[in-house]
C-alpha positions as protocol buffer text, in pm:
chain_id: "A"
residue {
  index: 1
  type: UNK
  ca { x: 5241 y: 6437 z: 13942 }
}
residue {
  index: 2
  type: UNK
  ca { x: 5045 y: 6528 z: 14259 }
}
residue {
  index: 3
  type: UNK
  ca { x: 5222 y: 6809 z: 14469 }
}
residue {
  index: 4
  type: UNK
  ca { x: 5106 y: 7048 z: 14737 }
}
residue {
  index: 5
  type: UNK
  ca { x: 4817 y: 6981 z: 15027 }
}
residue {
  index: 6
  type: UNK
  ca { x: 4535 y: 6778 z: 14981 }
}
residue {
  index: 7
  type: UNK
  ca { x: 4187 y: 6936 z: 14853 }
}
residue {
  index: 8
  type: UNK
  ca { x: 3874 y: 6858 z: 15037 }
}
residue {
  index: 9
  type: UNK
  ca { x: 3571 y: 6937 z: 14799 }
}
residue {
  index: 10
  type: UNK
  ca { x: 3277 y: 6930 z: 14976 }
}
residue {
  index: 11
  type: UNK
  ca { x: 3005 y: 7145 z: 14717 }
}
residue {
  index: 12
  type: UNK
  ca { x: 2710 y: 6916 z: 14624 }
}
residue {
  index: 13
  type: UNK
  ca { x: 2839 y: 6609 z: 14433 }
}
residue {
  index: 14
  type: UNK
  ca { x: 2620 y: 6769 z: 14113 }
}
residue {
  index: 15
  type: UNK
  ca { x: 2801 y: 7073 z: 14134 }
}
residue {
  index: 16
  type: UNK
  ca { x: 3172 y: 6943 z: 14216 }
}
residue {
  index: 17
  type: UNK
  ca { x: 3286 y: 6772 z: 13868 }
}
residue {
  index: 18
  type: UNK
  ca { x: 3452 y: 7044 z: 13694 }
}
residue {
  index: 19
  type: UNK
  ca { x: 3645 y: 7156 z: 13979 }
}
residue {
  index: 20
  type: UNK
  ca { x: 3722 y: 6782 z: 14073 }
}
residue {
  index: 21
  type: UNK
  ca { x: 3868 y: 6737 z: 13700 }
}
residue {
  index: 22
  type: UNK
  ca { x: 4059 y: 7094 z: 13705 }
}
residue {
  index: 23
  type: UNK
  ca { x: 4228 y: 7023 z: 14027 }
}
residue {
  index: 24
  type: UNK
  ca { x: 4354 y: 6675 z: 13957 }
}
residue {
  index: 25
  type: UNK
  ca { x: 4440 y: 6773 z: 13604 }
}
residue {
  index: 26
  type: UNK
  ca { x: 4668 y: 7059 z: 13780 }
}
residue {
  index: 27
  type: UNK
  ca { x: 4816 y: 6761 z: 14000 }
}
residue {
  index: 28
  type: UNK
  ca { x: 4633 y: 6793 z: 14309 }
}
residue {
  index: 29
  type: UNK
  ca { x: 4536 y: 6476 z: 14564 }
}
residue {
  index: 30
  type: UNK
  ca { x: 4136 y: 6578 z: 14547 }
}
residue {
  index: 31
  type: UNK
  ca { x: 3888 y: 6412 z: 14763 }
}
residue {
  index: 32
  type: UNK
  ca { x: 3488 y: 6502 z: 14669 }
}
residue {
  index: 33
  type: UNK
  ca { x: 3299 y: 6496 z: 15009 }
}
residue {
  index: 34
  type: UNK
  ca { x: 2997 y: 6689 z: 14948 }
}
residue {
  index: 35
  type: UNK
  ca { x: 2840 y: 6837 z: 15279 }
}
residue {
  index: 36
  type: UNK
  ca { x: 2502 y: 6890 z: 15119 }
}
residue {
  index: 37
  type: UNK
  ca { x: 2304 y: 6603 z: 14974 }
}
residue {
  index: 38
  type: UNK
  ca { x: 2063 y: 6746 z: 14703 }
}
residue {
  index: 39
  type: UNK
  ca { x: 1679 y: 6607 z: 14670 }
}
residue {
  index: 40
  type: UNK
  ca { x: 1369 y: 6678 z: 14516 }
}
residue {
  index: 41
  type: UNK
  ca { x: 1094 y: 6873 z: 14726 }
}
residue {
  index: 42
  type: UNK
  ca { x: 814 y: 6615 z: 14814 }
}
residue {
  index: 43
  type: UNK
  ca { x: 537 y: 6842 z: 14640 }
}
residue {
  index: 44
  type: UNK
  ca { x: 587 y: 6946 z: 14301 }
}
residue {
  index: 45
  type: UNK
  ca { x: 225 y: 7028 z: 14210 }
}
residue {
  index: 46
  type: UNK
  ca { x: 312 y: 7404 z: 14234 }
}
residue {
  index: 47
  type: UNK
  ca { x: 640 y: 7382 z: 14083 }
}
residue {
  index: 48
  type: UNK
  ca { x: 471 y: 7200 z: 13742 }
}
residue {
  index: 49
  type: UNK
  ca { x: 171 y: 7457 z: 13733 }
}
residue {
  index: 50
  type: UNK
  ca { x: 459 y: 7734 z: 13729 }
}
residue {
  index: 51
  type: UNK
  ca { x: 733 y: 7621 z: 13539 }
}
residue {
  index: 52
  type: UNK
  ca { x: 561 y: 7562 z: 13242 }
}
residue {
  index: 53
  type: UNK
  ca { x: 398 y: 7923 z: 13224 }
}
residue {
  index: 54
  type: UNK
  ca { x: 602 y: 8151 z: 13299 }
}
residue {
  index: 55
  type: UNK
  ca { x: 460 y: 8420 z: 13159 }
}
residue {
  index: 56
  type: UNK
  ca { x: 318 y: 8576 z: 13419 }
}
residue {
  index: 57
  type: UNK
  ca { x: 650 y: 8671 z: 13522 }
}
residue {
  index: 58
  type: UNK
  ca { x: 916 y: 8937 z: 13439 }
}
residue {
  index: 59
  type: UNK
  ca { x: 1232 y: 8715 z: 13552 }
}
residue {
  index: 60
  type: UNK
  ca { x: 1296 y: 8376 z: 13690 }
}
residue {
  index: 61
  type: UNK
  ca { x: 1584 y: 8391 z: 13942 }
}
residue {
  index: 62
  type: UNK
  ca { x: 1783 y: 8070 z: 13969 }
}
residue {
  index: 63
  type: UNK
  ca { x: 1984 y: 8028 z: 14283 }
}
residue {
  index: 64
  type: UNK
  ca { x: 2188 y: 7742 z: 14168 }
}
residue {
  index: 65
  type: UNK
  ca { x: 2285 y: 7482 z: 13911 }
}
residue {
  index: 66
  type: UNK
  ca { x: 2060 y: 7291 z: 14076 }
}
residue {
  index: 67
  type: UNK
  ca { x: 1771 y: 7510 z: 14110 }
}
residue {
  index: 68
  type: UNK
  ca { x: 1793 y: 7470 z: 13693 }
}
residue {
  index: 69
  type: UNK
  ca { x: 1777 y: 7133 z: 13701 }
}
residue {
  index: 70
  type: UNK
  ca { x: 1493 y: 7010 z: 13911 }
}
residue {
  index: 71
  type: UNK
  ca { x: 1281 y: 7342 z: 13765 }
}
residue {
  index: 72
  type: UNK
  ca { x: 1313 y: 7208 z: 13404 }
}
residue {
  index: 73
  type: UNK
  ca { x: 1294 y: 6843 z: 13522 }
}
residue {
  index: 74
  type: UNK
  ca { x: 926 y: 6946 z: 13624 }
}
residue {
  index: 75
  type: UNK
  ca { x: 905 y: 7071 z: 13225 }
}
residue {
  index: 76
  type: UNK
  ca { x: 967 y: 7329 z: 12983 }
}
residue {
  index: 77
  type: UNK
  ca { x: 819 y: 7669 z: 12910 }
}
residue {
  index: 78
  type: UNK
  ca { x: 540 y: 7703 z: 12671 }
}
residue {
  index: 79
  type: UNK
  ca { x: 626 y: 7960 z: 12388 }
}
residue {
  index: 80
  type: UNK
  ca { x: 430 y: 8240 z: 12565 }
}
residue {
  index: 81
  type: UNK
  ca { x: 701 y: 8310 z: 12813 }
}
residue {
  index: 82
  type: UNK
  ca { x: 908 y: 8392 z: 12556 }
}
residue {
  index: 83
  type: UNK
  ca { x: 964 y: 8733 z: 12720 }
}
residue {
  index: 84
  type: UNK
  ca { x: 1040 y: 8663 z: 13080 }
}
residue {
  index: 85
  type: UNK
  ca { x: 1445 y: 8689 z: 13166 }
}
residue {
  index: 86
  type: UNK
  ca { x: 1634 y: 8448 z: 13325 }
}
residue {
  index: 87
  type: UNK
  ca { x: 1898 y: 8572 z: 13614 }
}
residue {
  index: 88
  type: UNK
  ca { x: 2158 y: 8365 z: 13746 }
}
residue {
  index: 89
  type: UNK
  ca { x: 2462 y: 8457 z: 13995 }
}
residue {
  index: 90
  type: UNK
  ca { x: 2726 y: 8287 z: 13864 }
}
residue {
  index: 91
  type: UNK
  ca { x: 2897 y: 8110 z: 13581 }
}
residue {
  index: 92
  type: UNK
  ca { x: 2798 y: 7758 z: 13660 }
}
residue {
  index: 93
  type: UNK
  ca { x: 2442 y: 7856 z: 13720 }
}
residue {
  index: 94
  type: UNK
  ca { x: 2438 y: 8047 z: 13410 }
}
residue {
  index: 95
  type: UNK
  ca { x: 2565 y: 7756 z: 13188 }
}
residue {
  index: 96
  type: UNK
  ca { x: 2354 y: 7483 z: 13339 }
}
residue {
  index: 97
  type: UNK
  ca { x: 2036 y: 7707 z: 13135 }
}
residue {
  index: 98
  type: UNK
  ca { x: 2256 y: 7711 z: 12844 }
}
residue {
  index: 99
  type: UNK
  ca { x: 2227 y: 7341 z: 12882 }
}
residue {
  index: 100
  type: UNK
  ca { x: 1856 y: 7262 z: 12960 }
}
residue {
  index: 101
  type: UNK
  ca { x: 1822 y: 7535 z: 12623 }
}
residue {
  index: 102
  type: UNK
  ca { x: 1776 y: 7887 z: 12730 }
}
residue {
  index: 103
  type: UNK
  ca { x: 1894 y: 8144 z: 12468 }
}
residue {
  index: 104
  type: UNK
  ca { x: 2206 y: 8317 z: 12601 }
}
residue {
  index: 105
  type: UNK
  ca { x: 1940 y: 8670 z: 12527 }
}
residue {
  index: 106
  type: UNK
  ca { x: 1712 y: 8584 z: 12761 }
}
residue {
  index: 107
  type: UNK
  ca { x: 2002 y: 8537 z: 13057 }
}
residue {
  index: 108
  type: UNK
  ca { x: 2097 y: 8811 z: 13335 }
}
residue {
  index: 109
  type: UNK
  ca { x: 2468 y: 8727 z: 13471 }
}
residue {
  index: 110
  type: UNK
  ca { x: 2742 y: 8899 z: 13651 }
}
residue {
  index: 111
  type: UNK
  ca { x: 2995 y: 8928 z: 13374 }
}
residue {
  index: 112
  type: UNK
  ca { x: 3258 y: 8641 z: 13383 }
}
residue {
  index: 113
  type: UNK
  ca { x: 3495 y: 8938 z: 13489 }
}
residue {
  index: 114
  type: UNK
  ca { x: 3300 y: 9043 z: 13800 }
}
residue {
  index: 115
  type: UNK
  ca { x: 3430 y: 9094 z: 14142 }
}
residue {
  index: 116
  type: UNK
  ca { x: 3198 y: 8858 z: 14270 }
}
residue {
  index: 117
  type: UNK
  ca { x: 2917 y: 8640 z: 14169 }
}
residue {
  index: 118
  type: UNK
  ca { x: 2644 y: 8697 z: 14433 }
}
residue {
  index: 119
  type: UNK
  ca { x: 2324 y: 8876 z: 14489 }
}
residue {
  index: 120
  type: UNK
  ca { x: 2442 y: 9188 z: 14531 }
}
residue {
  index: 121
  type: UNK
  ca { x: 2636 y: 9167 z: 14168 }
}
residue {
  index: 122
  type: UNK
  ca { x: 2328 y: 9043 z: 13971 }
}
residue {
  index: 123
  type: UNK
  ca { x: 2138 y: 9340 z: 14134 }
}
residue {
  index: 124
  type: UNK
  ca { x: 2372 y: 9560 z: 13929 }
}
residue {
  index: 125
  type: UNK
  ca { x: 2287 y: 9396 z: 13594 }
}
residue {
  index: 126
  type: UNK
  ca { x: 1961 y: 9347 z: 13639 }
}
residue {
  index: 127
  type: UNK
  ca { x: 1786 y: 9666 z: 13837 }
}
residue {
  index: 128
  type: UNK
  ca { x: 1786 y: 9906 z: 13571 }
}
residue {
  index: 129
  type: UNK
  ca { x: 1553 y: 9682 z: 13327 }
}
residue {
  index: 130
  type: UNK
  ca { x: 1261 y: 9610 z: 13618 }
}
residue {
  index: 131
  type: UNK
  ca { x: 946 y: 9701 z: 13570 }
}
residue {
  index: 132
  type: UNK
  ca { x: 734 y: 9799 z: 13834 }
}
residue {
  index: 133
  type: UNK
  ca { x: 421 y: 9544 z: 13938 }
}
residue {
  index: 134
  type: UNK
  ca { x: 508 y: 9234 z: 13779 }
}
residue {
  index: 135
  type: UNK
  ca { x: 646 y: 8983 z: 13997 }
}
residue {
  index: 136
  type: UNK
  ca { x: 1006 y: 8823 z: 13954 }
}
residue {
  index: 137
  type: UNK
  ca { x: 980 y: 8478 z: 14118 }
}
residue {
  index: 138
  type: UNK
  ca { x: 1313 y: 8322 z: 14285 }
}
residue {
  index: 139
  type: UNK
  ca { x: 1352 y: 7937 z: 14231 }
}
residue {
  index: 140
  type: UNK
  ca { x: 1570 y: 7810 z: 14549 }
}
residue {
  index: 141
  type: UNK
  ca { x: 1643 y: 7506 z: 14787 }
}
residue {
  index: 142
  type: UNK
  ca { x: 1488 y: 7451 z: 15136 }
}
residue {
  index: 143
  type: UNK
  ca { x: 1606 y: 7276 z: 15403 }
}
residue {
  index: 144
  type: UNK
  ca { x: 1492 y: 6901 z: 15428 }
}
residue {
  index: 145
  type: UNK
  ca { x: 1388 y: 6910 z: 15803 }
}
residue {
  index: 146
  type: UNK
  ca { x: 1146 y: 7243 z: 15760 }
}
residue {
  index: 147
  type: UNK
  ca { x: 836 y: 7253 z: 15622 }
}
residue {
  index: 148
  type: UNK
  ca { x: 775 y: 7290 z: 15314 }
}
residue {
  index: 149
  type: UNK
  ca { x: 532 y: 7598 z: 15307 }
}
residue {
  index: 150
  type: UNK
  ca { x: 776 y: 7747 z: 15586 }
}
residue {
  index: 151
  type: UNK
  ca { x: 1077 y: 7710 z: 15324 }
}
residue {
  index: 152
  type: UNK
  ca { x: 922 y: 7824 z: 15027 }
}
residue {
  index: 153
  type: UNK
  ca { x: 870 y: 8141 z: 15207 }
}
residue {
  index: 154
  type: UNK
  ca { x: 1242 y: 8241 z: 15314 }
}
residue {
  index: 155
  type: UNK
  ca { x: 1362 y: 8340 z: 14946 }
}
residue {
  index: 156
  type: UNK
  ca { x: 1683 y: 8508 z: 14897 }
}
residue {
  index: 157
  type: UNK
  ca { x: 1628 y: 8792 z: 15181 }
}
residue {
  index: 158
  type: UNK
  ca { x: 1817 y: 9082 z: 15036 }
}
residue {
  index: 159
  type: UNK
  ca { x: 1783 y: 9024 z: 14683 }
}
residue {
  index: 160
  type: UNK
  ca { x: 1380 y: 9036 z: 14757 }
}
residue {
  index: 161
  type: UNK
  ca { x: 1438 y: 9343 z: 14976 }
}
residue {
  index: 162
  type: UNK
  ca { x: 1560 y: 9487 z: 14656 }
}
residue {
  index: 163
  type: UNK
  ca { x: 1305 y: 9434 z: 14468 }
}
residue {
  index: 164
  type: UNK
  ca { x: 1017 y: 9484 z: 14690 }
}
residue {
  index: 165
  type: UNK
  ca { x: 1163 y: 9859 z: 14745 }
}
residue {
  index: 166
  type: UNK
  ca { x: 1162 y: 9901 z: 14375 }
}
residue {
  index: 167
  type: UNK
  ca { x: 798 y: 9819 z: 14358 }
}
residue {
  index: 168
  type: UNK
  ca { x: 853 y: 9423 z: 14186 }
}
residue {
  index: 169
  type: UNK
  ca { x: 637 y: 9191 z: 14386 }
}
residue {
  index: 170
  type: UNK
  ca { x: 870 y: 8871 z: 14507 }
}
residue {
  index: 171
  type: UNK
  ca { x: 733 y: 8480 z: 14475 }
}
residue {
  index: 172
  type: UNK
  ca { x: 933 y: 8222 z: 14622 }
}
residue {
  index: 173
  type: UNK
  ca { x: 921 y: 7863 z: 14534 }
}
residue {
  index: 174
  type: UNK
  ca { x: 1135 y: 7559 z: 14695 }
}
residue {
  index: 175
  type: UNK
  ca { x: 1221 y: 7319 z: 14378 }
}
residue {
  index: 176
  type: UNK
  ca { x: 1476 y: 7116 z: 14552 }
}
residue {
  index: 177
  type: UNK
  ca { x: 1581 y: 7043 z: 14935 }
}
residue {
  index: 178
  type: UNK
  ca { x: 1969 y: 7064 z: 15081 }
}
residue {
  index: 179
  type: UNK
  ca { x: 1992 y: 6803 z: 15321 }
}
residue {
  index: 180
  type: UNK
  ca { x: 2291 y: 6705 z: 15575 }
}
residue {
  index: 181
  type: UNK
  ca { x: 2482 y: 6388 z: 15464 }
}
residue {
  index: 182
  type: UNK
  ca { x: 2486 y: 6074 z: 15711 }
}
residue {
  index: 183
  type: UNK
  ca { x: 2870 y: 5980 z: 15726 }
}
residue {
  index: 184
  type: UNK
  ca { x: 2958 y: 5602 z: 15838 }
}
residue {
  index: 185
  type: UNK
  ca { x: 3227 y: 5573 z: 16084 }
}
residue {
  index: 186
  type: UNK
  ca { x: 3514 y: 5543 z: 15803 }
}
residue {
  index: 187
  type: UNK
  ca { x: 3407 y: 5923 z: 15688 }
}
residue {
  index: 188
  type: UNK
  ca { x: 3353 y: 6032 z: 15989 }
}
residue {
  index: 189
  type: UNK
  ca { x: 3738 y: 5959 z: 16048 }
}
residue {
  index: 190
  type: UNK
  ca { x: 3861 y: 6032 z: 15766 }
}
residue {
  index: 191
  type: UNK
  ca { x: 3683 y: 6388 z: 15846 }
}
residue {
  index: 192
  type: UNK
  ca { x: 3848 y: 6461 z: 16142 }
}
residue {
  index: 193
  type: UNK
  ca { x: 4213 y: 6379 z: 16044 }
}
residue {
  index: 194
  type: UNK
  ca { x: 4144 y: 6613 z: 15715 }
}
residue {
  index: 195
  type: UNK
  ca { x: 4093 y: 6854 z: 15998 }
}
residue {
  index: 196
  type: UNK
  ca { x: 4405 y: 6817 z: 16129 }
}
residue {
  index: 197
  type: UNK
  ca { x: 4650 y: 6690 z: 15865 }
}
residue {
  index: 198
  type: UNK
  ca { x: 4679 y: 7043 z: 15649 }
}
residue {
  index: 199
  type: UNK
  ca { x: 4476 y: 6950 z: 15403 }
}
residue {
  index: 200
  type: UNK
  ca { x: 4246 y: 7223 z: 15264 }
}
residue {
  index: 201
  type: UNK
  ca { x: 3863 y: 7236 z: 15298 }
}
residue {
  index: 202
  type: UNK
  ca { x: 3672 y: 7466 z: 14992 }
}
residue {
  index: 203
  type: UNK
  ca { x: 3362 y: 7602 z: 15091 }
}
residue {
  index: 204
  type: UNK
  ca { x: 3124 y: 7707 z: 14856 }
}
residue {
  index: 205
  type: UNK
  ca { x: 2813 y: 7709 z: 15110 }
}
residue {
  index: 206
  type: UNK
  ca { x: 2760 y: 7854 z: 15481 }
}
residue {
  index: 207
  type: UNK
  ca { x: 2559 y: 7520 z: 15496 }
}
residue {
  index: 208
  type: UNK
  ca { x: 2811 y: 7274 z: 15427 }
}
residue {
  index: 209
  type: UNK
  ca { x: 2998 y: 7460 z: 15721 }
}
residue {
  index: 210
  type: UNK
  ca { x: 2665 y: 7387 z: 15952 }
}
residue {
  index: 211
  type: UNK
  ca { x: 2652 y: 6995 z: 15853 }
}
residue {
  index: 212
  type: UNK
  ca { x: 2998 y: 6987 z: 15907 }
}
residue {
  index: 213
  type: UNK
  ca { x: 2985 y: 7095 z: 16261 }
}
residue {
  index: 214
  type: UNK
  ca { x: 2654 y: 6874 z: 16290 }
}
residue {
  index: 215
  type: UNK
  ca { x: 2846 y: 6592 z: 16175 }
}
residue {
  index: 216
  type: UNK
  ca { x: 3147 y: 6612 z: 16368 }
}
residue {
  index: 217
  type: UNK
  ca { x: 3001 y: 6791 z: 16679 }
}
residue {
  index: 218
  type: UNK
  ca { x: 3328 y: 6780 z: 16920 }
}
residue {
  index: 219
  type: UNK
  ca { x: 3599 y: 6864 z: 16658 }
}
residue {
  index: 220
  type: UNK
  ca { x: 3892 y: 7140 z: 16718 }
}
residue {
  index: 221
  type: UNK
  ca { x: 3882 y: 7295 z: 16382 }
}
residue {
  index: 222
  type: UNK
  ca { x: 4179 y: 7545 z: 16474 }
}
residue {
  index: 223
  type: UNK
  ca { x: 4474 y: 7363 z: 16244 }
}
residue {
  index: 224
  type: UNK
  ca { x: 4224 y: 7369 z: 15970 }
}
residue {
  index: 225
  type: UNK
  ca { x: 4268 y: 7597 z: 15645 }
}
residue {
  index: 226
  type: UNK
  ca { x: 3935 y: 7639 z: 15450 }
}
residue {
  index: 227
  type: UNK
  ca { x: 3912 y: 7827 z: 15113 }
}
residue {
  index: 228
  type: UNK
  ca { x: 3581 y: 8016 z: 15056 }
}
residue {
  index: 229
  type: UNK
  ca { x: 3403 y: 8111 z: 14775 }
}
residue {
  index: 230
  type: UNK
  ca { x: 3235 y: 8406 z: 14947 }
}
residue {
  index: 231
  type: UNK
  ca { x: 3273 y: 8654 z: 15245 }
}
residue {
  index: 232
  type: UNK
  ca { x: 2970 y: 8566 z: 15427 }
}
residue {
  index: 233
  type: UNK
  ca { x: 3067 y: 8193 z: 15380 }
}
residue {
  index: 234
  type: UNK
  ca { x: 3451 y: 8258 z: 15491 }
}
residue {
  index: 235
  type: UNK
  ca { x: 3283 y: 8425 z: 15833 }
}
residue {
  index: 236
  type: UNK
  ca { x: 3090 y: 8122 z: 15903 }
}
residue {
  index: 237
  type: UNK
  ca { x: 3377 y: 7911 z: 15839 }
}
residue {
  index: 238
  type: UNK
  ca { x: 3548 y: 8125 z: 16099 }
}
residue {
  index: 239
  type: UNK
  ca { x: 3319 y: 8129 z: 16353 }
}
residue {
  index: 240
  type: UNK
  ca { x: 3317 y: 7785 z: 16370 }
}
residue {
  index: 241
  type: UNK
  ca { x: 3652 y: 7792 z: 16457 }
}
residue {
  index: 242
  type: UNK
  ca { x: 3841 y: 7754 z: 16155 }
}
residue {
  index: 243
  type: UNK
  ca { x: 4224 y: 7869 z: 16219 }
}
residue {
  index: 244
  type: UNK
  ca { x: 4286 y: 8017 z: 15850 }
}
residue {
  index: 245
  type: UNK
  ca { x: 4061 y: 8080 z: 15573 }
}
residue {
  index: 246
  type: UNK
  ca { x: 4107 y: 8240 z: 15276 }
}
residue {
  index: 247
  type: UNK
  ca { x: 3836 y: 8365 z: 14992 }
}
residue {
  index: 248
  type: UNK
  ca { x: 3826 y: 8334 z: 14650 }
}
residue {
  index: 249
  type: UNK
  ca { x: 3593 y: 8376 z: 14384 }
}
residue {
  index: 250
  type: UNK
  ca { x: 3359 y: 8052 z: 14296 }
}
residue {
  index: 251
  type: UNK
  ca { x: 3588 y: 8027 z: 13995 }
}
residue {
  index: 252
  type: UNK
  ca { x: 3837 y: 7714 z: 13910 }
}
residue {
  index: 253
  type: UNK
  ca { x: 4122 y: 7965 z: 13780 }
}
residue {
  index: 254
  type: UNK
  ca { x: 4102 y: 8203 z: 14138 }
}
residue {
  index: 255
  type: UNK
  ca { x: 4102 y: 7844 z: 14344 }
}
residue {
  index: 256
  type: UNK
  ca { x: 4394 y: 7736 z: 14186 }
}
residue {
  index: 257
  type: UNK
  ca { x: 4554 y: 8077 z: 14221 }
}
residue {
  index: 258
  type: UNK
  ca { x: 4452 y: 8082 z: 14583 }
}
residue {
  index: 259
  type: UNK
  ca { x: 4641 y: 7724 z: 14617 }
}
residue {
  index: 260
  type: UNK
  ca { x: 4918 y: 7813 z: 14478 }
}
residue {
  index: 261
  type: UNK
  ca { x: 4963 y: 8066 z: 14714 }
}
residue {
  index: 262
  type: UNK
  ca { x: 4976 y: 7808 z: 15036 }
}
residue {
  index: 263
  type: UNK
  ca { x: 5235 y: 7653 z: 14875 }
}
């Protein structure tokens, strides 16, 4: 039986599954409109000298799920990088290298008990074990309408800060690009009467929030109640003018708490 406000999804449609399944299996009307379309960066010649030796590196940060999969889908590590870690923020992130066959040994992950899975929470698993000059390099997303040597250089800002300070050198390398979805005039109504009708919006990106406002330029977001999966991401969601937002861990069991709640 479906009960209680409708759920706007709008994570990447890679990412979305589980949650789509848990919510609809707990009776909830779900609708998947991702707000970030995920592609492959147009030069991979870096990305398959690198991912395949990795040994010159201490740790491999993975941003995402889908900073996982387009690293491995350049090609697996040889056996001599045996020895460098693999970090990961958060559950999903961690379990998509489960699945392209990292040893749970070699991964660096907020406990599944952790206040929050961010930056600032791997930092406190994973600073004690640096060592000094060898680099850790972070594999992220860039933005589809940048360049790609300008992207590759942006890197997760604090988490490099970090690092830098503790005498790691930092690499950066783009394996995949977050682009804005182009909506057809059915979405694009079907957006702005979600915006209006009570149904809830879930936030899992400060970008999604962007493309939102870039695809529906004009809209009054004030009757809107979003559900974010971070701080920074519920401010953003704010500021562009949502009237009630709530946060949550990125974690199906805390959303559906957090729904509950607006019943």
């Amino acid at each position: 039986m479906t009960f209680g406000r409708r759920v706007i999804l709008t994570r990447p449609s890679s990412d979305s599954q589980a949650w789509l399944t848990g919510l609809q299996a707990a009776g909830y009307a779900v609708c998947n409109w991702p707000l970030i379309d995920i592609v492959p960066v147009n030069n991979t010649s870096r990305l398959q000298v690198l991912v395949p030796d990795w040994s010159q590196y201490q740790a491999l940060m993975f941003v995402s799920r889908n900073a996982v999969t387009h690293a491995f889908n350049a090609g697996k590590p040889l056996s001599g990088a045996a020895g460098t870690r693999c970090w990961a923020t958060g559950p999903g992130t961690r379990q998509a290298l489960l699945d392209a066959g990292v040893a749970l040994e070699r991964i660096d992950a907020p406990a599944a008990h952790a206040g929050q899975f961010d930056t600032e929470a791997l930092w406190q698993v994973v600073q004690a074990g640096l060592q000094t000059g060898i680099p850790v390099l972070i594999l992220r997303g860039s933005e589809a309408d940048q360049a790609e040597t300008a992207a590759e250089g942006v890197g997760r800002d604090w988490l490099a800060r970090q690092l830098s300070q503790a005498g790691v050198p930092v690499d950066t390398l783009a394996v995949y690009q977050r682009a804005c979805p182009v909506w057809n005039d059915e979405q694009t109504a079907g957006a702005r009467q979600a915006a209006t009708d009570g149904s809830v919006w879930v936030f899992s990106s400060s970008q999604s929030i962007a493309n939102l406002s870039r695809l529906l330029p004009k809209q009054d977001w004030s009757a809107l109640t979003a559900i974010a999966t971070h701080e920074r991401i519920g401010k953003a969601a704010a500021l562009a003018g949502a009237g009630r937002v709530l946060v949550c861990k990125p974690a199906l069991e805390v959303l559906l708490v957090s729904l509950e709640s607006m019943a």
